[in-house]
C-alpha positions as MATLAB code, in Angstrom:
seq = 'XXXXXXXXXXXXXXXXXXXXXXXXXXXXXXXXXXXXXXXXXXXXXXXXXXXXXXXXXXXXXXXXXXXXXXXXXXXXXXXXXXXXXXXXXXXXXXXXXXXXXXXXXXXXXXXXXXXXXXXXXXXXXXXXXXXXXXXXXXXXXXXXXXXXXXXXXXXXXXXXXXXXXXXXXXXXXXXXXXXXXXXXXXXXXXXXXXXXXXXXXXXXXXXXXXXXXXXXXXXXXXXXXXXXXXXXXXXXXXXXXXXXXXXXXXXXXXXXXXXXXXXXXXXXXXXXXXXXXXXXXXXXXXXXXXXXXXXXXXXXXXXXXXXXXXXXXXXXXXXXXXXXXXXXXXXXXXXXXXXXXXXXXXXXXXXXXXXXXXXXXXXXXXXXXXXXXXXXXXXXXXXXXXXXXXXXXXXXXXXXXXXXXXXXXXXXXXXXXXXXXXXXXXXXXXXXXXX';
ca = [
      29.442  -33.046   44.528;
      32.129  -32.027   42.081;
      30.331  -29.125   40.747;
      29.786  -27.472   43.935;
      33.008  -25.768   44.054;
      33.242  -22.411   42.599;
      36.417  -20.562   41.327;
      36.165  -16.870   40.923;
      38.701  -15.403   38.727;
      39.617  -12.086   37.115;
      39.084  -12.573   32.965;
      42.582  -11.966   32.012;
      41.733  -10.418   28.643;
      38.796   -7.535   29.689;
      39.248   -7.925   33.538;
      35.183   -9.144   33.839;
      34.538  -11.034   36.839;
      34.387  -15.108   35.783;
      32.634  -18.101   37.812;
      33.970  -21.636   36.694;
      33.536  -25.044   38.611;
      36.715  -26.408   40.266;
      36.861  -29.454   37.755;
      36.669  -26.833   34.857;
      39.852  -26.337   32.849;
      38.281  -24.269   30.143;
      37.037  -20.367   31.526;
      34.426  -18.639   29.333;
      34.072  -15.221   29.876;
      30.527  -13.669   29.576;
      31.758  -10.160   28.935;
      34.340  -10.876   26.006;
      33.410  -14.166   25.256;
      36.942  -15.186   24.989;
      37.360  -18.913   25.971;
      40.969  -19.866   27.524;
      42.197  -22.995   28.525;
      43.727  -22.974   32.488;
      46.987  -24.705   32.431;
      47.799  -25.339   36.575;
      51.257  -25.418   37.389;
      52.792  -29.149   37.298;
      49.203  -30.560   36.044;
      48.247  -30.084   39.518;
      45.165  -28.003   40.310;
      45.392  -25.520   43.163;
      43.028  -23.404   44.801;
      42.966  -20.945   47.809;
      40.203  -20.118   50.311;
      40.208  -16.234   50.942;
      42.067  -14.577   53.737;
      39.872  -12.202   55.842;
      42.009   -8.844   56.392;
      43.538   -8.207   59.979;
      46.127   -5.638   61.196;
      48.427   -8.529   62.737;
      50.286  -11.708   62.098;
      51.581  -13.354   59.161;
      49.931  -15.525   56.517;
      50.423  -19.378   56.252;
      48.757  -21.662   53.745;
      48.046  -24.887   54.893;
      47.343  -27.187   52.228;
      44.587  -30.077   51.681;
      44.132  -33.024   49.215;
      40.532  -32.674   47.369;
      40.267  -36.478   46.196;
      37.658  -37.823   43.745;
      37.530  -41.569   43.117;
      35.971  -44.912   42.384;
      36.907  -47.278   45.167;
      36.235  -50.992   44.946;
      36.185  -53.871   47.451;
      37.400  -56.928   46.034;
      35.521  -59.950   48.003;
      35.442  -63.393   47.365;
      31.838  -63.492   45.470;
      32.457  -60.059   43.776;
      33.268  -56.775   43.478;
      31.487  -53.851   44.890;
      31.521  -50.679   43.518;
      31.728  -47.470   45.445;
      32.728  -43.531   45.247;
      34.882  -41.287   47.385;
      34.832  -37.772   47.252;
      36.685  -36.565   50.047;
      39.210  -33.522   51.567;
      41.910  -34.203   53.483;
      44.570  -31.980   55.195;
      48.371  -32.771   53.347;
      50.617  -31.887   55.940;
      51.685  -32.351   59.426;
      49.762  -29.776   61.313;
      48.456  -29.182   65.017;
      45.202  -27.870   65.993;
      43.483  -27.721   62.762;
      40.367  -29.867   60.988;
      41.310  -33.040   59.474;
      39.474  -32.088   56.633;
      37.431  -29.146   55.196;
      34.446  -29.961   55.412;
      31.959  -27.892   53.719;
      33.850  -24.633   53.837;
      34.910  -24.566   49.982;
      31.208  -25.317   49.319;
      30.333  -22.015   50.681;
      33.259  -19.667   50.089;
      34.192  -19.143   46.900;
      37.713  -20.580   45.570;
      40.425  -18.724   43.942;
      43.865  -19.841   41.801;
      46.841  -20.257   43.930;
      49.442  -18.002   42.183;
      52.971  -16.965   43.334;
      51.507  -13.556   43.967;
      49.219  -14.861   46.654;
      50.052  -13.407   50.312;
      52.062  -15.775   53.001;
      53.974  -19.049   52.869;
      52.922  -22.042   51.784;
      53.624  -25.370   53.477;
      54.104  -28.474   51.554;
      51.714  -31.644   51.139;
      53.841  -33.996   52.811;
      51.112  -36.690   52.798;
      50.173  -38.216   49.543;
      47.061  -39.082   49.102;
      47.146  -42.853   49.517;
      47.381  -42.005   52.910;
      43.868  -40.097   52.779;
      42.353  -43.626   51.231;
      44.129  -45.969   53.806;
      42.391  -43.281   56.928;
      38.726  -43.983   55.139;
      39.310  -47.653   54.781;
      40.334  -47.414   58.706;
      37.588  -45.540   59.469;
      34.850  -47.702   57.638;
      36.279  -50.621   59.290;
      35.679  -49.145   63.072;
      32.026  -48.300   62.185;
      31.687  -52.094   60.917;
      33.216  -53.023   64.533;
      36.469  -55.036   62.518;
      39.072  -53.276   63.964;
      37.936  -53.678   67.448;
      37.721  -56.372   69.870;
      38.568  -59.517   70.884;
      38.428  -60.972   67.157;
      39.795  -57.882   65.230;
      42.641  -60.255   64.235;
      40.748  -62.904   62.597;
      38.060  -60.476   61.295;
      40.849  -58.531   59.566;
      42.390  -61.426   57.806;
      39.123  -61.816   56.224;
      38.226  -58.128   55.211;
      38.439  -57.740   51.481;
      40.784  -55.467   50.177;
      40.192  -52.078   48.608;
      41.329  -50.583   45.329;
      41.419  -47.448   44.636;
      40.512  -45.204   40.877;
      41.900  -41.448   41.635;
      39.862  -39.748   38.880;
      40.647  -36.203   40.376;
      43.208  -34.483   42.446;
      44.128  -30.780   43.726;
      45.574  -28.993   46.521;
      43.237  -26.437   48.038;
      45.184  -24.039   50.833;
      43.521  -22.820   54.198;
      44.818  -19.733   55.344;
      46.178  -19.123   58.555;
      47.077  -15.984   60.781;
      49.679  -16.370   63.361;
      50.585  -13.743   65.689;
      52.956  -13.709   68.351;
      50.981  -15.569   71.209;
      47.694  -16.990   69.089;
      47.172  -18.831   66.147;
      43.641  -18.157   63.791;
      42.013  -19.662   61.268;
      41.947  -16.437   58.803;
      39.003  -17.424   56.667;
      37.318  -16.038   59.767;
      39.990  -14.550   61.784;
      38.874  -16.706   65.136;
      41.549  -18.257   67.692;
      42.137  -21.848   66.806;
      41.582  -23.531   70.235;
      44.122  -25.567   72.346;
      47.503  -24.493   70.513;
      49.556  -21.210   70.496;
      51.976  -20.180   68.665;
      55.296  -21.509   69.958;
      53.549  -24.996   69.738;
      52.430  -23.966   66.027;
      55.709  -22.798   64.670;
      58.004  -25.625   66.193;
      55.799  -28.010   64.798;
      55.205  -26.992   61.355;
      57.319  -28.144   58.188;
      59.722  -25.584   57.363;
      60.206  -24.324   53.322;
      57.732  -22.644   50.622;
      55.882  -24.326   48.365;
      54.994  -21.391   46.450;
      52.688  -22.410   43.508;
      53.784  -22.187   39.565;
      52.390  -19.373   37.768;
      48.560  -19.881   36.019;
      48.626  -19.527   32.241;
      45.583  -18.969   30.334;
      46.275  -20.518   26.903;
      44.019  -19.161   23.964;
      41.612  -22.874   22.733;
      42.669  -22.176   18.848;
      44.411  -24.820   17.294;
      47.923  -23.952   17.078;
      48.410  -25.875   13.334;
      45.175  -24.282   11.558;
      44.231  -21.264   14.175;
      40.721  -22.931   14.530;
      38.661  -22.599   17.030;
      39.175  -26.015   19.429;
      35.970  -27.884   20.433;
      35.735  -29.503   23.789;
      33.619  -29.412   27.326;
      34.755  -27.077   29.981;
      35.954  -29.661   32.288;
      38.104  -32.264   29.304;
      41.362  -32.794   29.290;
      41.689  -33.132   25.148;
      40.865  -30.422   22.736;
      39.598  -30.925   19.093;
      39.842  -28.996   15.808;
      36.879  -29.183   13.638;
      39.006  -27.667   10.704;
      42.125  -30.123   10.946;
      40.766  -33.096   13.123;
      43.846  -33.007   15.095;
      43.716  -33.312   19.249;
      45.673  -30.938   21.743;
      46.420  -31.264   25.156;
      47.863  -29.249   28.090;
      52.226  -29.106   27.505;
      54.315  -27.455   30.408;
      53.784  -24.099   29.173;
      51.626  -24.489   25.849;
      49.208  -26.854   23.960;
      50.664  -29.980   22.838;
      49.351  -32.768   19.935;
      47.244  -35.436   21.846;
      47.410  -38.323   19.091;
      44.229  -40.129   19.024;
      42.873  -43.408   17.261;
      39.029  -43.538   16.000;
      37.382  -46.912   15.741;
      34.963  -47.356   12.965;
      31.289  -48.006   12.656;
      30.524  -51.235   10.119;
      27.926  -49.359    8.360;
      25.985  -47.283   10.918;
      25.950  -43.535   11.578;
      27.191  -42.591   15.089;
      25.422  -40.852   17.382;
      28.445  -40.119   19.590;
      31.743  -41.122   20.675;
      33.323  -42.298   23.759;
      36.966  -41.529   24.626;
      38.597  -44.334   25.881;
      42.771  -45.128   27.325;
      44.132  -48.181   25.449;
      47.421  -49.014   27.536;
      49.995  -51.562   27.180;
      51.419  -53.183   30.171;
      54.641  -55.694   30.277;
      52.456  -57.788   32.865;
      50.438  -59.068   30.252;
      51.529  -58.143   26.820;
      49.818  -60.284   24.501;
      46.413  -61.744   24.825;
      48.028  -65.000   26.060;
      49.750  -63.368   28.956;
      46.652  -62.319   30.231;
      44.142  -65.350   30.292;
      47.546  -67.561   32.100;
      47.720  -63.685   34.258;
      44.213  -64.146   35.507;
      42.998  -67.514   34.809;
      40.391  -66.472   32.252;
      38.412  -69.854   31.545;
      39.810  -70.200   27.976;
      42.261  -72.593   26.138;
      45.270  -70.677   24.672;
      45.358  -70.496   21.423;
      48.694  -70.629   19.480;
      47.672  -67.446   17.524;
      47.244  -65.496   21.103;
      50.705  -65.828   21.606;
      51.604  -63.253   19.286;
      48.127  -60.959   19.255;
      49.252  -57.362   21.445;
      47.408  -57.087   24.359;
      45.293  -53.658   25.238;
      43.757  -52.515   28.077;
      40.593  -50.516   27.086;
      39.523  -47.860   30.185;
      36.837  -45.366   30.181;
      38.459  -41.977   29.906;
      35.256  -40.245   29.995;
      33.644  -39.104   33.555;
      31.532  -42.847   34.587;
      29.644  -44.039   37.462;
      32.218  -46.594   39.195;
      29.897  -49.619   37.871;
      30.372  -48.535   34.920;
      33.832  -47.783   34.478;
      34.382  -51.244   35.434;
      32.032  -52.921   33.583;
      33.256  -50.698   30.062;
      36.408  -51.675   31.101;
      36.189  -55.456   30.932;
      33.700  -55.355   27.840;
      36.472  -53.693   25.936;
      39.399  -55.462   27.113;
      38.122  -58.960   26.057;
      36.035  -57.514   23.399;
      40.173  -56.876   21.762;
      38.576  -54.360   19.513;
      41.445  -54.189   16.044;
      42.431  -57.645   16.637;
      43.654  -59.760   13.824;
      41.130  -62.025   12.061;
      40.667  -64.308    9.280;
      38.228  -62.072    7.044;
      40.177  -58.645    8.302;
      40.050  -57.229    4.548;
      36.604  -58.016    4.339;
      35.396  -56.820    7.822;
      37.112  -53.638    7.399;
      33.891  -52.155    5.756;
      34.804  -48.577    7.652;
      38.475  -47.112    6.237;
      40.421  -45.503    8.989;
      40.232  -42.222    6.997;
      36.402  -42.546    7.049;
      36.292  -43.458   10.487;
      38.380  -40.460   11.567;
      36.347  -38.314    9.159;
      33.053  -39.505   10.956;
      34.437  -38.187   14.306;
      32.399  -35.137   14.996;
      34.323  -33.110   18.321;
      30.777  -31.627   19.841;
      29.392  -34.957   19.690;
      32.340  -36.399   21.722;
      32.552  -36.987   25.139;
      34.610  -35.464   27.193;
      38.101  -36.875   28.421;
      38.182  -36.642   32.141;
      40.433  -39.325   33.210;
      44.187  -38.474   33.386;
      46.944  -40.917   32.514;
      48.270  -40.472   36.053;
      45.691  -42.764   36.823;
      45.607  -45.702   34.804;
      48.019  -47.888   36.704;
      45.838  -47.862   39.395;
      42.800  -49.058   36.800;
      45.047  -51.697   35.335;
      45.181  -53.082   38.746;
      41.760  -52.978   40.043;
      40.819  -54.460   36.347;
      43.403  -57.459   36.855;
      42.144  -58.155   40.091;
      38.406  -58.380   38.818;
      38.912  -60.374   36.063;
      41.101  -62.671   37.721;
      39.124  -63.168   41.563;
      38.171  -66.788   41.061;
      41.631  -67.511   40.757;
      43.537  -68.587   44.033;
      45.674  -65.600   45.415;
      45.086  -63.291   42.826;
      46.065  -60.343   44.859;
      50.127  -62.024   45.604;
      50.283  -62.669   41.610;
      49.414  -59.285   40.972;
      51.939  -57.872   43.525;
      54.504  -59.513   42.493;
      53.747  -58.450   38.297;
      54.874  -55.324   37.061;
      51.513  -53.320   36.517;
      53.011  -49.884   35.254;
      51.171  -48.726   32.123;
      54.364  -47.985   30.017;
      52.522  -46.701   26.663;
      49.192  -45.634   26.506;
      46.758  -43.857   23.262;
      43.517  -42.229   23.716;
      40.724  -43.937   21.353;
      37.359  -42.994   20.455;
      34.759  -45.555   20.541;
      31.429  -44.615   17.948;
      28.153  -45.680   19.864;
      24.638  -44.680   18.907;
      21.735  -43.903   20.773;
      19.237  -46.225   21.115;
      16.724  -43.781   23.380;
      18.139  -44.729   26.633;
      22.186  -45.697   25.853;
      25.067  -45.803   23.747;
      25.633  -48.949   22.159;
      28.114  -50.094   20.219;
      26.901  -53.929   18.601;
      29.965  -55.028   17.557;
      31.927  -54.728   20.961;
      28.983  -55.544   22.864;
      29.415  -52.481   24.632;
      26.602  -50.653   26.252;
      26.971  -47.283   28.252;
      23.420  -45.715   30.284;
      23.527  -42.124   29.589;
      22.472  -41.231   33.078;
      25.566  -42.775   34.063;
      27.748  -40.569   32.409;
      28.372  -36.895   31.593;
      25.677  -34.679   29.869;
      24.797  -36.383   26.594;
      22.425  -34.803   23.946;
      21.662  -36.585   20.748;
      20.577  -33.728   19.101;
      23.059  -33.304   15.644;
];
């Protein structure tokens, strides 16, 4: 469970001892109250396990992927939704666990910093390697990559794609001495290796980790205090109604579009990624992509193409299913009665954007070419080799704007009539509809 994790850190303002979950980026202090935003070195969370004093040896940090995703398997009738929340070690490294296990459930994280003690080894394998290893593994318990038939059974095996909604490095320490090798969380002997084995086989260099800033959440155009859950991505100002985002070393504007209501209240809204992609860039493009059963219409030629995906945290069903309503729902397209329909102003519509009724933006840009491509595939699986089209197309997400979505509650789920869109609140991050 992603909340499991726990992160104990030093408040850097009165010194008071602070508790935060791993997916947090905001940490609230209950001594000062102060409320800073954690901005990880290269937008990539790390986290070490403790090291267990000792008299001898030195100090290496061995790193591991912590994954979260929605997979999918994309077979002929269907697709079928599924989660992976996984560890995995990143580097090339005898003798130890090919994964953590529950360790960082029951020892209490900390922030890598330069400052930490011994050297730390690379990741030298990315994580589509850790996704490839489950898919192997699933297929040996299913008996497909053994025996006499493996071949033919293999050909037939739908193929996974793969959502990366979260990624971090969290280091292992450990101790080697001059004959033995230890795992220093506990300081026992790591069987069936010693230490000339250990040090001829690991990856030389020093990944030392970038410094951890703690960046104060006031707006930096009105000094406001910024709005936002402690685990989003995107700030807002009440005061100015402009959105902020993590920079290299400070908060940076995170533009952001606001759809409007056609003469309801909302309840909430729901961040969502429109991207562009030169695969498919008009509305055209995409039913010829993946033979939607429609007949192009001359207009569609010319009408931009978006692709709509949930950037708020979303059971896999879900984000899929969000994510096709939207797309072919073309929310701002061009039509005939445009002046008319516009019954909402975009002024008005920004105005009605209220930040604590917002959900929270969890889903990083990194990962929207991978959604473009798991959406392509779904919408296009009745057509004939779907998965060599979409190889062949060039899927990078080149521009991309964060868009809030009104919905109100109907007692059990967002809604939104005019999309057709329908989220179940159960399915998504804690929602109140209290004003």
């Amino acid at each position: 469970m992603p909340n499991d994790w726990i992160v104990e850190e030093r408040c850097p303002q009165c010194g008071g001892p602070v508790s935060m979950h791993e997916a947090d980026r905001i940490l609230t202090c209950a001594y000062c109250r102060v409320r800073l935003y954690v901005l990880a070195g290269n937008a990539l969370p790390k986290y070490c396990l403790p090291v267990k004093p000792a008299p001898i040896g030195t100090i290496v940090m061995v790193p591991y992927w912590r994954l979260r995703a929605h997979r999918y398997r994309l077979l002929p009738s269907g697709v079928e939704p599924g989660a992976a929340d996984c560890t995995a070690i990143a580097a090339d490294v005898p003798g130890l666990a090919p994964s953590l296990g529950v360790r960082a459930q029951a020892v209490p994280l900390r922030f890598a910093t330069p400052a930490a003690e011994g050297r730390f080894l690379p990741a030298t394998r990315p994580p589509d390697l850790v996704f490839q290893q489950l898919e192997r593994i699933r297929r040996v318990e299913q008996g497909l990559a053994r025996g006499p038939r493996a071949s033919e059974e293999e050909a037939t095996t739908p193929s996974e794609a793969t959502v990366t909604t979260a990624s971090s490095l969290v280091y292992t320490p450990v101790r080697v001495s001059a004959r033995s090798v230890f795992d220093a969380v506990l300081n026992r002997r790591i069987a069936g290796i010693d230490a000339d084995r250990w040090k001829n086989a690991v990856p030389e260099g020093d990944d030392r980790p970038a410094p951890v800033r703690f960046l104060a959440t006031l707006c930096p155009e009105c000094g406001w205090q910024l709005e936002g859950a402690t685990d989003t991505l995107v700030l807002l100002c009440v005061n100015c109604g402009r959105g902020w985002r993590a920079g290299e070393s400070q908060l940076v504007p995170a533009p952001f579009d606001v759809l409007p209501a056609d003469g309801w209240t909302p309840d909430a809204h729901l961040p969502f990624w429109r991207a562009g992609a030169r695969a498919a860039a008009t509305w055209a493009d995409l039913v010829r992509l993946v033979n939607l059963p429609r007949v192009v219409q001359p207009a569609w030629e010319h009408e931009p193409l978006g692709f709509w995906f949930p950037a708020f945290t979303a059971h896999p069903e879900q984000f899929l299913r969000a994510a096709q309503t939207l797309t072919c729902a073309r929310p701002g397209r061009p039509v005939a009665a445009a002046a008319e329909q516009a019954a909402t102003p975009a002024d008005e519509a920004r105005a009605s954007l209220q930040p604590r009724k917002c959900q929270a933006v969890t889903l990083p840009e990194t990962a929207l070419d991978e959604a473009l491509f798991v959406l392509l595939a779904t919408l296009g699986r009745a057509r004939r080799g779907i998965r060599e089209v979409l190889a062949a197309a060039d899927l990078h997400v080149h521009e991309r704007r964060l868009v809030y979505v009104p919905a109100r509650f109907n007692g059990r789920e967002l809604v939104n009539p005019e999309l057709g869109l329908t989220v179940q609140t159960r399915q998504i991050s804690a929602f109140s509809s209290r004003p």
